[in-house]
N, C-alpha and C positions, 0 to 999 in steps of 0.2 A: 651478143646475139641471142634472138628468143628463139627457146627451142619450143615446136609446136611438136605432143604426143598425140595421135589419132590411137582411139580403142577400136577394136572390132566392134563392129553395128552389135551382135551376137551374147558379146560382154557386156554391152553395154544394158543390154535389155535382161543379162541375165542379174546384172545389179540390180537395178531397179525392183527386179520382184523378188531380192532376195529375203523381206520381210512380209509377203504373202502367206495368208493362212496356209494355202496349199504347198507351198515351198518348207513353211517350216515345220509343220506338220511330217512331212517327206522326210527330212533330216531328223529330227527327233522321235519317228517310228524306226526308222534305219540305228539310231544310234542305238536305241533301247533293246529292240532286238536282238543287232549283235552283241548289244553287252550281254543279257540274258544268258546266249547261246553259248557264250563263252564260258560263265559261271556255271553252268548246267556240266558242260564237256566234265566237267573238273568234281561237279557234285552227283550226278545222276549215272546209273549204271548203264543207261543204256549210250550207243555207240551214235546214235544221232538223233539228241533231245531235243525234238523240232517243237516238243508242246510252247519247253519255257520261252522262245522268240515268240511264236504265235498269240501265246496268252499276253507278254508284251504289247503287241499290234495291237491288242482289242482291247488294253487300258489304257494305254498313252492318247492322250487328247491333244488340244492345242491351245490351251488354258488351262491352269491349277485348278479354277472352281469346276473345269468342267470333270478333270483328272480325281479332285475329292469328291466329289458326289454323283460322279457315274465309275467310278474306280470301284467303289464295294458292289455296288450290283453288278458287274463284269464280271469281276471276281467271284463272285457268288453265281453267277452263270456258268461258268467257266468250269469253276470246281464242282458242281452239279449235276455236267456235262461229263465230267471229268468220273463222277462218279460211278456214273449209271454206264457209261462206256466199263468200267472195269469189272461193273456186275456182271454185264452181259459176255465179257471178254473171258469171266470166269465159270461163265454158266455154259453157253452155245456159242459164244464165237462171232464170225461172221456170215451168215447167210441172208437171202432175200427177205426171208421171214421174220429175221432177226431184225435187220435192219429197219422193217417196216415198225416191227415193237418197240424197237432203240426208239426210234422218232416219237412215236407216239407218248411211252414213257417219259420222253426227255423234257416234251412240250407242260404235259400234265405237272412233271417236277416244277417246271420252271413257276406256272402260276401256284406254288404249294409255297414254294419258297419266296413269293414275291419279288421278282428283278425287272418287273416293270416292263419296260419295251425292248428290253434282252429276253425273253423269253425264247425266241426262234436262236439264240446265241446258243440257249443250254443243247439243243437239239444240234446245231452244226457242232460244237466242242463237240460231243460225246459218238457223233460219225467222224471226225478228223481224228479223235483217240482212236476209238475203236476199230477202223483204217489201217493205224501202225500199233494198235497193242494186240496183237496174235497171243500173245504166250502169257499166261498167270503172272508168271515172276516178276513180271518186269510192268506190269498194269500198274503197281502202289508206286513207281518213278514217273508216273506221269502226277500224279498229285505233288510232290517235288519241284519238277519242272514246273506245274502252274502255280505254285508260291514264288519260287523265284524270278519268273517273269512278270509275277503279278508287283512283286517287290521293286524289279528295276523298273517297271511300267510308271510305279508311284514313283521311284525316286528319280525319274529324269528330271523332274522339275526342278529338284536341288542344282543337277548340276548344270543344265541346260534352260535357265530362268526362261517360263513363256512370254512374248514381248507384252508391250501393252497398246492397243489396238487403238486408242483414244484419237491418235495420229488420222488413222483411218477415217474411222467413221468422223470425224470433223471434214474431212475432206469430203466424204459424200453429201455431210450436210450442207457444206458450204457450193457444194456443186448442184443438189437439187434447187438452193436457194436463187442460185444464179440461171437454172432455167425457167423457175416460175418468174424470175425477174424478165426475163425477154420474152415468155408470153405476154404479161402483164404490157410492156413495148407494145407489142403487134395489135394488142386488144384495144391502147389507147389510140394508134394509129388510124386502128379503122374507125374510131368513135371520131373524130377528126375530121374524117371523107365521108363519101359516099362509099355507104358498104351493103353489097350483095348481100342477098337472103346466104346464099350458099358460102359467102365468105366467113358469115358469123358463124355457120355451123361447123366450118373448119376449123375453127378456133376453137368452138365446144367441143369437140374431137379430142384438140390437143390438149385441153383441160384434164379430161375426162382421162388419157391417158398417163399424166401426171400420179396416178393412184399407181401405176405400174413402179414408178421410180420411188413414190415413198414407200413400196414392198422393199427393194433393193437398200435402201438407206436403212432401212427399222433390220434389217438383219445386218448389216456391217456393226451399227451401231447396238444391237446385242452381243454379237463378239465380242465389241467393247467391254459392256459391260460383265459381261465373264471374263473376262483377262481383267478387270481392277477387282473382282472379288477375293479375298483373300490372298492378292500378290502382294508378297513382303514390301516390293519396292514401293510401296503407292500407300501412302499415307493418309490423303484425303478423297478415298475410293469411294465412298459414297456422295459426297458431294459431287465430284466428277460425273458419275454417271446420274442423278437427278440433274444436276443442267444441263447433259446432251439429252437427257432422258424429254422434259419439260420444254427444252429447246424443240426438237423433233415434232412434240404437241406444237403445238405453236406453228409453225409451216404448214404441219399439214391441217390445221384449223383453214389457214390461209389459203392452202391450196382450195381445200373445197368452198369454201367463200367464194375464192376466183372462178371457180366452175361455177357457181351458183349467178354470177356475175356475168358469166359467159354466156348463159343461159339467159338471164335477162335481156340482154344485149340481142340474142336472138331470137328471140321474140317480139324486140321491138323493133327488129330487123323485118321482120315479117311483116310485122302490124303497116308499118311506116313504106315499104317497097312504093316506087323506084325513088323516093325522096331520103334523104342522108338520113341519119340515126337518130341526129342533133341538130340544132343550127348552129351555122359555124363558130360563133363566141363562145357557146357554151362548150359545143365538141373541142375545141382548143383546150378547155380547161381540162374539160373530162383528161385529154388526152397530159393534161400537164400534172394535176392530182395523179394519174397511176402510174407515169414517170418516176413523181420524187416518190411513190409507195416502191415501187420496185427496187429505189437504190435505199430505201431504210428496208426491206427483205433483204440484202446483202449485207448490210451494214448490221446485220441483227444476228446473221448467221455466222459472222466472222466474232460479234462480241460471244456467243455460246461458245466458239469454241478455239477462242483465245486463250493461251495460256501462261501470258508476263502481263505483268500488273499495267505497265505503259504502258501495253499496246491496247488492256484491257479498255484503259481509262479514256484512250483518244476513240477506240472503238465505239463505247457508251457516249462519248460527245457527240460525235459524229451523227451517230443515232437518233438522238435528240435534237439536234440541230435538224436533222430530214423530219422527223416526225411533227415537226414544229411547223415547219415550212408546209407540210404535206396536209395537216390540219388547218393553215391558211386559208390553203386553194381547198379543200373541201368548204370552207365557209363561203368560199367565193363561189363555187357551182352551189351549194345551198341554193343562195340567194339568185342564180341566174335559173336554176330549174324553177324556182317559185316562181318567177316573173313568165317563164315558159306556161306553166300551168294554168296561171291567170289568163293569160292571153287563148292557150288551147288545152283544154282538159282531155282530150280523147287519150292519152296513154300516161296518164297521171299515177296509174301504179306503179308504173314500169319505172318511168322516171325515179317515184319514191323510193324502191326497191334498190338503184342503182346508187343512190345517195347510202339507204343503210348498210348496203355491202362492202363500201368504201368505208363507212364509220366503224363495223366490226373489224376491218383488217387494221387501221390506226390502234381501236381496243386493244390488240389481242397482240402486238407490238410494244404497246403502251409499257415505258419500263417499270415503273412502281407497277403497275398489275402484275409484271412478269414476277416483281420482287417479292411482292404476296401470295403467289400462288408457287414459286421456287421456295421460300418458307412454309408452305402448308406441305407441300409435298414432300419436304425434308423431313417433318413432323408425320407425315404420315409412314414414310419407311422407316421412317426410324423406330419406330412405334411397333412396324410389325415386325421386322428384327426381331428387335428386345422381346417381343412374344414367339414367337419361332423358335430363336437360338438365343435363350438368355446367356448361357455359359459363354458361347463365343464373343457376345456383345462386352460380358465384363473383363474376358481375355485381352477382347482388341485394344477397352479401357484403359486393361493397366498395362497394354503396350504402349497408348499415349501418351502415356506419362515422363517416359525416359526422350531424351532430349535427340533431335536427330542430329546426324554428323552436317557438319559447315559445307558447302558448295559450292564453291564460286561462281560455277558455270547457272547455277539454278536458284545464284542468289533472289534473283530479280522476279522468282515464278509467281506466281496468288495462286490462290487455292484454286479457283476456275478452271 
């Protein structure tokens, strides 16, 4: 007998976003916190050390690299905040006039000490100390309390690894790619028919708003790449993030190419009213070249952010086989818009212009080009790395050197 288990609708969705920034971000500012609060009970005099959880909240991040290199300016906020509250706690106290000075002082410290875009942090620290520090004695326990939350704040990452985001943002990408793929559909469609002035500018519409989704994609896929910076687990962290990095370039080349395409399109919608875009031999093509483009944009999006070597490999054929195909039929509309132009010149730009937008998106596809400019771009961060952070760069070095542990599960991965 098959047993069928139903989950709660409820569970089921709280799985699913149990690896969202904001979920684990939530978990590991709760966990830090309380552990802080608890280490505080045990070291600080006073009877409820609220600074060391709080100073926790405001270093724990949801990536290591973001946790190393915004963790000392916090802290350096914090304790700055931390200080100028105990001045003032030791001098006047709290009053309206006090508190006006606190602020002012606190802001002034903050650009003295340089912490960048924590500067309004040193001014809240030093009103949340200066809040609960009434009495002298007990002012120098708040400098305590914010080391030891600053301390659990850095070391949640030990014990509570941040994930690695790459998951994600391959998913966004692969998802932006697949809606420039079915505009690119509707846009061959109309080149096909008979298409309204007002239908081509529908289409420039949805182009145009295409720039929205790759805001959305360029920030997933920077999470990304702050979770492989400097995470132990992740070996080949720079590579990873120059292909989604370069991958990303690449689409959104594409994408505004296709606006630029959209644009022609409507214009030559205009010019042309109430007669079709094309005549019908050629609009067939039109409409068959940005077909097989749209399924080499997927097929491109899925090799960037593949990560087993098979599936890289059939990915890349795949590719190449559409890319092959799809530079066919461009040679085949070539030679039928020639023949159009010959026959009738009046929108001989438009035409031309639709042929070069087609040939930039093949370019920029193109996998040897992607290969040369995935190697120049490799060459070039890596370059400013090693000028940046020489010391970290020879660190990571002669971490490369020691052999990693065997994997079964991960035998099969490439570097990609």
């Amino acid at each position: 007998m098959r047993v069928v288990s139903e989950w709660p609708e409820p569970l089921v969705r709280a799985a699913k976003r149990r690896r969202e920034p904001v979920v684990v971000q939530a978990l590991r500012s709760t966990f830090a916190a309380t552990i802080a609060y608890a280490i505080a009970l045990q070291l600080s005099p006073e009877t409820a050390p609220l600074t060391a959880p709080l100073t926790a909240l405001l270093v724990v991040q949801v990536t290591l690299f973001a946790t190393l290199t915004n963790g000392i300016r916090r802290v350096n906020s914090v304790v700055a905040g931390v200080l100028v509250a105990i001045a003032f706690s030791l001098l006047v106290g709290l009053t309206w006039w006090s508190l006006a000075l606190l602020i002012l002082a606190s802001l002034g410290v903050g650009h003295l000490v340089r912490v960048d875009e924590y500067v309004p942090e040193v001014a809240i620290s030093a009103m949340l100390v200066l809040g609960v520090t009434t009495h002298g004695e007990y002012a120098w326990a708040r400098v305590l309390e914010t080391l030891i939350g600053a301390v659990v704040g850095l070391g949640t990452n030990v014990l509570l690894p941040p994930p690695v985001w790459t998951g994600e943002a391959g998913a966004s990408i692969e998802g932006l790619a697949r809606r420039l793929r079915q505009l690119m559909l509707r846009i061959g469609e109309q080149a096909a028919d008979r298409t309204p002035f007002a239908l081509a500018a529908e289409r420039l519409h949805e182009a145009r708003r295409l720039d929205h989704d790759i805001v959305q994609v360029d920030a997933a896929l920077r999470q990304a790449e702050d979770s492989l910076r400097l995470n132990p687990r992740v070996r080949e962290g720079l590579l990873n993030r120059v292909v989604l990095r370069t991958g990303l370039d690449t689409l959104e080349i594409c994408t505004v190419v296709l606006r630029v395409l959209a644009r022609t399109l409507t214009d030559l919608a205009k010019e042309r009213e109430p007669e079709p875009l094309f005549e019908r031999e050629t609009g067939l093509v039109v409409q068959q070249v940005l077909s097989e483009i749209a399924d080499a944009v997927v097929s491109f999006a899925v090799l960037v952010t593949t990560q087993v070597s098979a599936s890289a490999e059939s990915a890349e054929a795949r590719l190449t086989a559409e890319l092959h195909s799809a530079a066919a039929t461009r040679d085949k509309l070539a030679e039928l818009l020639l023949q159009v132009v010959r026959r009738d010149a009046r929108q001989w730009e438009l035409h031309g212009a639709v042929l070069t937008e087609v040939n930039r998106i093949l370019d920029e596809m193109d996998t040897e080009h992607r290969s040369r400019r995935l190697l120049e771009e490799l060459d070039r961060v890596s370059q400013e790395q090693r000028e940046r952070m020489p010391r970290l760069t020879r660190f990571q070095e002669w971490l490369g050197r020691f052999p990693r542990p065997r994997n079964r599960g991960a035998a099969g991965r490439r570097s990609l």
